[in-house]
N, C-alpha and C positions, 0 to 999 in steps of 0.2 A: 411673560408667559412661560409654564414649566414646559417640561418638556412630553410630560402627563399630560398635561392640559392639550396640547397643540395634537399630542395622538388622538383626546377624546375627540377635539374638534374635525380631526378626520377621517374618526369612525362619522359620527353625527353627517359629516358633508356627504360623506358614500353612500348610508347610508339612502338619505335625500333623495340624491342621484339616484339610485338603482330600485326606489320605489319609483322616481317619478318615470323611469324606462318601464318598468312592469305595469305599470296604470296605462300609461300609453299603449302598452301594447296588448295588453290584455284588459284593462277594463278597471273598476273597483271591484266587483264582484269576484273576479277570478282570480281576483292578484289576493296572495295568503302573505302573510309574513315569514312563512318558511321561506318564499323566495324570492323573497326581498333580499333576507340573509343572505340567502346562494350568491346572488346576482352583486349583493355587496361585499362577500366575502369574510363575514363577518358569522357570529353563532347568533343563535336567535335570540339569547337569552341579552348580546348586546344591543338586540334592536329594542328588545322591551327594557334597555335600562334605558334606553334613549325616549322613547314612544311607547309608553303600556299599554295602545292600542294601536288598529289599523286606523279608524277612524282620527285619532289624534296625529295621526302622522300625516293622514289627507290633508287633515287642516292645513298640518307646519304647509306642505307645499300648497294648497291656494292661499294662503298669506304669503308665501315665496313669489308667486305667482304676480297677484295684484300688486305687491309692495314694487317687484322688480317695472311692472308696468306705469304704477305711479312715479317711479325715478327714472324712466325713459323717458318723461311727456314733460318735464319742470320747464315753464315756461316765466320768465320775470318781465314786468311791464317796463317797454322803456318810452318814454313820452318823444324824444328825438327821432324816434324810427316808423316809418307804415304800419297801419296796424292791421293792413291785411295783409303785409310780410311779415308781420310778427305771427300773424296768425297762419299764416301756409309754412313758416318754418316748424312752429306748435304741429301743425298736424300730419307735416311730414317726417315728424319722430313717431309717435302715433300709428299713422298707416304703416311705419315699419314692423313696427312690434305687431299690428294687426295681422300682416302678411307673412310670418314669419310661422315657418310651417310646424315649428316646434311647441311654440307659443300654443297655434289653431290648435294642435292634437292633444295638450293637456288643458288647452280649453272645455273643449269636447268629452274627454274625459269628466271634468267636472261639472259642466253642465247639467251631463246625463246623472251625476251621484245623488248631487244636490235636488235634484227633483223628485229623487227618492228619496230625503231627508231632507227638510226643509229646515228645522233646525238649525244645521251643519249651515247652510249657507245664511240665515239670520246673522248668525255670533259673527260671522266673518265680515259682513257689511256694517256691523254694529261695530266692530273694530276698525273696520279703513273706515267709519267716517267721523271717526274723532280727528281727522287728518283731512283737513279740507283740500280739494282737487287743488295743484298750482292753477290750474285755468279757468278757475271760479274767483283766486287770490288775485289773477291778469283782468279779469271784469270788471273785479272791485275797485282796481287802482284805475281802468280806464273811464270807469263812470265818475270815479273822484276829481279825474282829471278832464271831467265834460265831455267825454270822445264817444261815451257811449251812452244810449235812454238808460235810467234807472226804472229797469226792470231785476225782478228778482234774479240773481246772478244765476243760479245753483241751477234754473228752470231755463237759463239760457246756454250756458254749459250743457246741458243735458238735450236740448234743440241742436246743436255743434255738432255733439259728438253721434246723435242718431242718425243724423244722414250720413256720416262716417260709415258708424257699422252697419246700418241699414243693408248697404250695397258689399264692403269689403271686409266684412267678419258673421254675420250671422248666417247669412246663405252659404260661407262655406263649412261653418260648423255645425248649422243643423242637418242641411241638405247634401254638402261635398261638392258643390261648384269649384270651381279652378280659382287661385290667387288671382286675382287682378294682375293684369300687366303693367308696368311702370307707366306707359300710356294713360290706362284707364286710371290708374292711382294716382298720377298728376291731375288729369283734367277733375276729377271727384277732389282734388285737394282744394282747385285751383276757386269750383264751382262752389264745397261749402264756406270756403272763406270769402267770398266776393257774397252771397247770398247774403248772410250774416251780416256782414256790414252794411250792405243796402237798407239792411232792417231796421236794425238797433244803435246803427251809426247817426250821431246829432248832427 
């Protein structure tokens, strides 16, 4: 890599960074690309060689956003080990990322955007889901391996993971309740993984 090249990429990184500070803290609506620039240190005219809009750079960071979220949760089937330790290890990466107060606030932020532009959040799930969940990939190998009912995976993931956020990510993004305590976030790990398996366990 030149040495051009390693600058561009750390205008492109700052830039990132210092929209995803001004969304957070201001909003989509308030945050201009003027001060973005400011906040990045950069001229405005390097933020549109990067992002020729505000909305295309929203994007970049919810695809930042979900991608970094789908490489926190990678879970690989192992046939030698519990599968309801396999599964409280899976979703105690998970409730981290859940509870992690940075995460919630550019959640939040793009909750609120995307509801105004339904579009914008389409393209993006239309993108993560050429990438199948790791823990739809964990179902598949555990139902191969007779451990679990062959039930449709993707509808059983999706049952996993909403008692998850049920409790430890939508009430604090929509409404502003408190993180969960490491307490509350064990006993909610401990209860959907034993749940699950009593279910769909052969």
């Amino acid at each position: 890599m030149t040495q051009q090249q390693r600058q561009t990429d750390r205008k492109r990184e700052a830039i990132l960074q210092a929209a995803i500070t001004e969304f957070r803290q201001n909003g989509y609506e308030a945050t201009s690309m003027d001060k973005i620039a400011a906040t990045a240190a950069v001229s405005k005219r390097t933020v549109y060689n990067h992002f020729p809009s505000k909305e295309e750079l929203f994007s970049a960071i919810l695809m930042q956003l979900w991608q970094s979220a789908i490489t926190s949760e990678l879970v690989t089937y192992a046939d030698d080990i519990d599968m309801q330790q396999q599964l409280e290890k899976y979703l105690t990466r998970k409730m981290a990322m859940l509870c992690d107060q940075n995460f919630l606030d550019l959640a939040r932020v793009a909750v609120a955007a995307t509801i105004h532009a339904p579009d914008r959040a389409r393209d993006m799930v239309e993108k993560l889901s050429k990438n199948e969940p790791s823990i739809v990939t964990w179902i598949k190998a555990a139902q191969n391996d007779g451990k679990l009912r062959v039930v449709e995976p993707t509808m059983m993931a999706d049952m996993l993971l909403g008692q998850i956020k049920a409790l430890a990510f939508w009430p604090q993004v929509a409404m502003g309740q408190p993180i969960l305590t490491n307490e509350q976030q064990r006993a909610l790990i401990e209860t959907a993984a034993k749940m699950f398996m009593q279910f769909y366990s052969t």
